[in-house]
Each structure stands twice: as C-alpha cells, then as structure tokens.
Residue, then its C-alpha position, 0 to 999 in steps of 0.5 A: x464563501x465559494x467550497x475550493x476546488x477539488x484540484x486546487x493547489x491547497x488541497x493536492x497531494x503534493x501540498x498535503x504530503x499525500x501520495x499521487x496516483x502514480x505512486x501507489x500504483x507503483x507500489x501495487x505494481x510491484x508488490x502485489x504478486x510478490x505478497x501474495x505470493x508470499x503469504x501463500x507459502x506462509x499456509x494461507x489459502x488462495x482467498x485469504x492471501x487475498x484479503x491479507x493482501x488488501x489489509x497489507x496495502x490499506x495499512x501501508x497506504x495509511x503509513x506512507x510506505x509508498x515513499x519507502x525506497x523499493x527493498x524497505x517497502x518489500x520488508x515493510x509489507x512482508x512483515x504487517x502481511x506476516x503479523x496479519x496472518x497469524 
C-alpha cells in the first residue's frame, strides 16, 4: 500500500480545516509588533516579552485563532499573552 503524498487533496489544510501558510503569516504580520509591544508596557523585560510572545502565537496556532476576524484576534492574543505573563 503506497503512503499518500504529503500534498494529496486528503491531507491539505483545507481538507482537514487546518490553516494555510498565508494565514498564519497574516497573523504574524499583524500582530507580532503590536504584542510585544504590549507586553512590555505590561512590566516584561525585552527577552521575556519574547518568549510570551512566541507562547501567545503556539497557543493561538493551537486554537484557530487565525480564522478569527482581525479585532477578536487582537483581544484574543492580548488576554492568553496577559495571563501568560502574570
């Protein structure tokens, strides 16, 4: 039995509801500066807004929140970045 192809129409992020590249990079795009940003106002130092930052997008990456129109995904952020911090 032949393994499918990596890119086969079954295994796509389309088929299995999983975001594409062009929209996690949106996200990235849109939101990165604007959250580290934040979480240094919120007392973090330079390397741990950073990290906060990068634990921020792996939870939102796990959640979907790519798929989230732009406003909810900026609150969405914030508040798992805020929660992370304290």
């Amino acid at each position: 039995m032949q393994r499918p192809a990596i890119d086969s129409p079954d295994t796509s992020a389309a088929a299995t509801g999983g975001p594409d590249d062009s929209d996690l990079e949106r996200l990235l795009l849109a939101h990165m500066a604007p959250l580290w940003r934040y979480l240094r106002c919120l007392g973090c130092q330079p390397a741990e807004a950073d990290d906060l930052a990068q634990e921020t997008f792996v939870a939102a990456l796990a959640h979907g929140v790519e798929r989230l129109p732009r406003a909810r995904a900026r609150g969405w952020l914030r508040t798992v970045a805020r929660n992370a911090w304290r």
